[in-house]
C-alpha atoms as one frame of an Amber mdcrd trajectory, in Angstrom:
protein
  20.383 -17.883  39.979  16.727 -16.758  39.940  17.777 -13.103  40.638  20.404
 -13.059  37.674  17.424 -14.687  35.784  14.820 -11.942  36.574  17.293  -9.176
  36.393  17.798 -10.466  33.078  14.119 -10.703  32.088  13.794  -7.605  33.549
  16.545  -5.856  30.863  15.212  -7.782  28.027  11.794  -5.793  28.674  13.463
  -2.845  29.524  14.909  -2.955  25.639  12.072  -4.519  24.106  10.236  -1.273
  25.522  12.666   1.359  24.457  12.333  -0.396  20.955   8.873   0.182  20.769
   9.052   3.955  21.667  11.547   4.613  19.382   9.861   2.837  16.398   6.729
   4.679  17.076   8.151   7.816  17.486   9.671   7.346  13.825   6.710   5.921
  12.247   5.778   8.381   9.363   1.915   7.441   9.885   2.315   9.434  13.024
   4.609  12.119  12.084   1.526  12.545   8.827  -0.955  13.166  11.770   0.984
  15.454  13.870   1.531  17.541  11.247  -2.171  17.411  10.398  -2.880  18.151
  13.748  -0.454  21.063  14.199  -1.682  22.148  10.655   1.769  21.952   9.311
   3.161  20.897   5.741   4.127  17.520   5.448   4.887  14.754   2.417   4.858
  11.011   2.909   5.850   9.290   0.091   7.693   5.618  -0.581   9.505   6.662
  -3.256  10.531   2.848  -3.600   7.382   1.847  -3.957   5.284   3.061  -6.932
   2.121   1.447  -6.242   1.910   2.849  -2.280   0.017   6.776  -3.047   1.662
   9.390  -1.444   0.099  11.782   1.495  -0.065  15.369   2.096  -1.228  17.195
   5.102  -1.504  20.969   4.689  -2.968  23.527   7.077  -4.562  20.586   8.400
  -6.366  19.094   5.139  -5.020  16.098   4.154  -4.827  14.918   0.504  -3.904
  11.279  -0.889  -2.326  11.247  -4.431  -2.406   7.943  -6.931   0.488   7.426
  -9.072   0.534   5.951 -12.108   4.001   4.920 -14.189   4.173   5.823 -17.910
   6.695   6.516 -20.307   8.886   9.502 -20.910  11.308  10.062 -23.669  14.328
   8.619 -21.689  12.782   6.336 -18.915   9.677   5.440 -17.012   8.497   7.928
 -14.360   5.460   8.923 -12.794   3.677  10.864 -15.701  -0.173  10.963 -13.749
  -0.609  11.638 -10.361  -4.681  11.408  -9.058  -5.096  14.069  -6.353  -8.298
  13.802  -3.789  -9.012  13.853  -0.546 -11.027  11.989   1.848 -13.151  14.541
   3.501 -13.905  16.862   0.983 -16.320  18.879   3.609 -13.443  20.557   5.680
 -11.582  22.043   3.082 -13.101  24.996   4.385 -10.522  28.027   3.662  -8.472
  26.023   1.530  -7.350  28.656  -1.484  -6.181  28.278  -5.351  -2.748  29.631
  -3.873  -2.813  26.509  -1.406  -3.201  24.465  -4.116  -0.641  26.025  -6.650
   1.407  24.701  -3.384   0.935  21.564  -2.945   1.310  21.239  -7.305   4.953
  22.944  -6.622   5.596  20.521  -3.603   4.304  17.647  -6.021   6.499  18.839
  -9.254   9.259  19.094  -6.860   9.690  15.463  -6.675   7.825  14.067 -10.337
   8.934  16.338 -12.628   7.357  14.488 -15.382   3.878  14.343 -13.831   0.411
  15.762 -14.734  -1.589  16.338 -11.670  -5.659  16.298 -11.956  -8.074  16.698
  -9.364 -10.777  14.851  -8.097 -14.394  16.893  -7.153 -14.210  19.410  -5.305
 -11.021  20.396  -5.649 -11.027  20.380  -9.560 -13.421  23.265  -9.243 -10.742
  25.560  -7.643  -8.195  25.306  -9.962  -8.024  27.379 -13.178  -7.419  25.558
 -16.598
């Protein structure tokens, strides 16, 4: 009885483990700082969520975008989205074609959106 007992424990932790690598393999947070890390393009966003800001990591900069809801003709959408990042001293190398980019990448998925800058990155971009 105590060997069916700890062969059972056993399984449950067995599960409970494989759980917990799969989750974490799957967590977006991580797959963001991969990508950052492997200076790859990626875009988290909870698109259910409108008060969550969205993350970008480009060659390895990473930028955090505010969204803000307003109206459109037809509906309410995003219509102002706040773009800055946290360490603005490594954006070392980062070009106005890397940001025309990341405005596509943005417009891609809020059409209706106006996209402004926070220092230094305002500087960059042409008016």
């Amino acid at each position: 009885m105590i060997i069916i007992l700890f062969r059972l424990l056993v399984l449950i932790a067995i599960v409970i483990l494989i759980y917990t690598a799969f989750k974490y393999l799957v967590n977006p947070k991580r797959k963001l700082e991969v990508a950052q890390d492997k200076k790859e393009f990626y875009f988290l966003d909870y698109n259910d969520n409108i008060k969550k800001n969205f993350f970008i990591t480009y060659k390895g900069f990473l930028f955090e975008g505010e969204k803000y809801l307003g109206t459109t003709e037809d509906s309410f959408e995003v219509i102002t989205i706040i773009m800055h990042t946290h360490q603005p001293e490594r954006l070392k190398g980062f070009e106005r074609k890397d940001l025309y980019f990341l405005e596509e990448e943005i417009l891609i998925r809020y059409p209706h959106a106006t996209i402004e800058w926070k220092h230094p990155v305002d500087k960059l971009r042409i008016h």
